[in-house]
N, C-alpha and C positions, 0 to 999 in steps of 0.2 A: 551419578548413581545415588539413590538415595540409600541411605545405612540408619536403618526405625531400630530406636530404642522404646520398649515397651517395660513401664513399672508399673506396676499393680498390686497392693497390699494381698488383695484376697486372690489364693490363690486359681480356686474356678474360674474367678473374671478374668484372670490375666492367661488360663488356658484357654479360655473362649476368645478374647481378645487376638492371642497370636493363631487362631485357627482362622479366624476369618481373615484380618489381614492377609494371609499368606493366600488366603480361595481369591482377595480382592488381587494380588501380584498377579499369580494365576491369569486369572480371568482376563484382567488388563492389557498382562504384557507387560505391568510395568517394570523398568529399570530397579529394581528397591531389593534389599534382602534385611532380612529379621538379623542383628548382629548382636542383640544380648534382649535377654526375656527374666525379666529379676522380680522379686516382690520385697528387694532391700535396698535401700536410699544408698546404701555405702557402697554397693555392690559397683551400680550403677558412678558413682564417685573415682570408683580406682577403676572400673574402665575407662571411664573419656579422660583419664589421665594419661592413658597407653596407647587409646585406638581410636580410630576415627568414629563418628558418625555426627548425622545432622538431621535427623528426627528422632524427635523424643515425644511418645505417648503418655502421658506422665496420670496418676491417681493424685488428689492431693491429699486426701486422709488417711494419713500413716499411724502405725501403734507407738510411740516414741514422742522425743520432741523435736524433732526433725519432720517436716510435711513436703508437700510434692514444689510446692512455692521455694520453698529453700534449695532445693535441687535446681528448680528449676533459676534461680539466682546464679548458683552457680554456675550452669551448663551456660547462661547467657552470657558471664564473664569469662569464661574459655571459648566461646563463639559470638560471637554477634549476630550471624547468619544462619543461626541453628533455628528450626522449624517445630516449635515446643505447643505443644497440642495436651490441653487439659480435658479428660474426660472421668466427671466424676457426676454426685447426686447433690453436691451441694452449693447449691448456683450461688449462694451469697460470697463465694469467695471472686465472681466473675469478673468484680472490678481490679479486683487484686491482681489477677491472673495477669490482665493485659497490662498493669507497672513493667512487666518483664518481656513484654510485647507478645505476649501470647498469639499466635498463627491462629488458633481457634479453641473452644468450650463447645467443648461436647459433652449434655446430660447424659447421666444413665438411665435407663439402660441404654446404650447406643447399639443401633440396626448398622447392619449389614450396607444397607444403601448410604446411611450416612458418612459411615465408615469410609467407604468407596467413593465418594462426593468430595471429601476432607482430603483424601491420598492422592489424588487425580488434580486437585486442587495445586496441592503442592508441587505434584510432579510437572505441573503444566507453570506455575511459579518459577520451582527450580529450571527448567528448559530456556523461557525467556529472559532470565540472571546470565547461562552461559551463552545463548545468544548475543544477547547483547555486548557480552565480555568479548566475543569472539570477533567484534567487527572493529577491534582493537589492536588483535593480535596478528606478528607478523610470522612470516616465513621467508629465511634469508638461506641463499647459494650461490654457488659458487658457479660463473659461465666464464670460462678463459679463465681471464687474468681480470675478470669482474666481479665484484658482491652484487646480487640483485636479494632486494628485500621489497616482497606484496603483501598487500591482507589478504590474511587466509579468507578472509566472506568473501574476495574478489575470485577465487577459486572455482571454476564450472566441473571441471575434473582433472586427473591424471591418469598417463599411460603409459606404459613401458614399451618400447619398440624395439627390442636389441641391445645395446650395450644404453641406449640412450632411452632419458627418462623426458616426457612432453607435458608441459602444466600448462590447459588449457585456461583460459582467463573469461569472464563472464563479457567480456567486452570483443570477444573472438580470437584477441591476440592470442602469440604462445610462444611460451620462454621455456627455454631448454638447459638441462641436468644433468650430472653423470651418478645422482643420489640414485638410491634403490628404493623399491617401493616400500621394504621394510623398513629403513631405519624412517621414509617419510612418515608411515603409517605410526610406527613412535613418537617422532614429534608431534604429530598431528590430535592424537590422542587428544579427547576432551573437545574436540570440539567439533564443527559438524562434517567434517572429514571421515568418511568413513572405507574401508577396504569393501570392494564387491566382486572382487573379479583377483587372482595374482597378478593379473597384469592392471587393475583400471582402482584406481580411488574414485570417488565422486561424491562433489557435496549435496548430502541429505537435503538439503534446504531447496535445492533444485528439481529435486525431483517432481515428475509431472505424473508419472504412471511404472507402476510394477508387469511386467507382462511375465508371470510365472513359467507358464509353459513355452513361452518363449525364450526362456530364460535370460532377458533384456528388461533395461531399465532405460525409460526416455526421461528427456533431462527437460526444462523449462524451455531450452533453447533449440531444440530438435534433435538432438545428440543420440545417439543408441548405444549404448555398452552394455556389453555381458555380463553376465552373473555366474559367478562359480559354484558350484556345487560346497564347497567349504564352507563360504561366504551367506549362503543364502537364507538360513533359519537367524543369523543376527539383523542382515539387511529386512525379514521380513517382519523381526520384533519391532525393531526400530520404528519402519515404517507404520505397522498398525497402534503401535503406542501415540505416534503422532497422530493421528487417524488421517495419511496419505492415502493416494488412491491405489487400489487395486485392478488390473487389469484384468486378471480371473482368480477365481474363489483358491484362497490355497488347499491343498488338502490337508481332513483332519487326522 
């Protein structure tokens, strides 16, 4: 999820600023929420001391002697991975910017579209980062008196059939559980594991087609499973944030 810090001196800009971002989330679909909207350097200091986040919108012409380059100093040495995005009017700082590896400089006044280009940028960045992280990460249980440990990307789906849990493998094999599909769905978290069904997990990354009114999802490998009514407004964000396919138009 992306977590946008927005600082902005003036404080108009920085009301217009978090007004479009939030029409760009909107619009999107995207994963992201506004988690602090400041127009003080320090502000911004003793949050990311507390709380997460990993975009930072940043001004660099401040009233003080503290400027957006010094924040942004700092924000880099508490993340290395943080996605710091300069949008200001005074381009001579641009070389400066990217010392601290600036994501991007954006002039002002910045549009709506650009805005939008830059967040989408990132989110489709950030996606390929846990992707990739994910083809690393395993998932270990327990069959008998055995440990079995797979990569989670090797995952087509799971299903719950009765007291017993089925983890389908993209290779058609299938290894069997006595986990529940909750605590799986816990571990699973963050990556492309997602809940669709109480009974059915299925990896995002497989998926081939939404059939809304059908309330099924087919898999890459011909598979069909259900979609739950619970499940379904996160499965459909998901899916159009990735720009997957849609089977029928969902409604508005």
């Amino acid at each position: 999820m992306l977590k946008i810090v927005i600082c902005e001196d003036d404080r108009l800009w920085l009301e217009n600023l978090v007004r479009i971002t939030e029409k760009i989330i909107s619009k999107n679909h995207l994963d992201a929420e506004i988690v602090l909207q400041s127009n003080e350097i320090k502000e911004v200091q003793a949050f990311i001391r507390k709380n997460q986040a990993n975009v930072f919108l940043l001004d660099i012409d401040f009233q003080g002697e503290e400027d957006g380059l010094h924040l942004a100093r700092i924000i880099r040495k508490a993340d290395v991975n943080a996605y710091i995005v300069f949008i200001s009017a005074h381009l001579e700082y641009i070389m400066l910017a990217f010392k601290v590896q600036a994501f991007d400089f954006l002039p002002k006044p910045v549009t709506l579209e650009v805005l939008e280009n830059m967040l989408r940028s990132i989110q489709n960045h950030n996606l390929q980062k846990t992707n990739a992280g994910n083809q690393n990460q395993k998932l270990r249980f327990k069959n008998g008196a055995s440990i079995i440990s797979i990569f989670i990307s090797d995952i087509s789906y799971i299903e719950k059939i009765g007291y017993e849990t089925y983890i389908h493998m993209n290779n058609k094999s299938t290894k069997c559980c006595r986990r529940s599909l909750d605590s799986l769905e816990k571990e699973l978290a963050g990556s492309n594991l997602i809940r669709c069904h109480r009974a059915y997990i299925i990896n995002k990354s497989r998926i081939l087609e939404l059939r809304m009114k059908e309330k099924s999802v087919i898999l890459d490998n011909g598979e069909i499973c259900p979609i739950g009514g619970k499940y379904k407004q996160e499965l459909l964000e998901n899916c159009i944030s990735e720009q997957m396919i849609l089977g029928n138009t969902p409604p508005r």
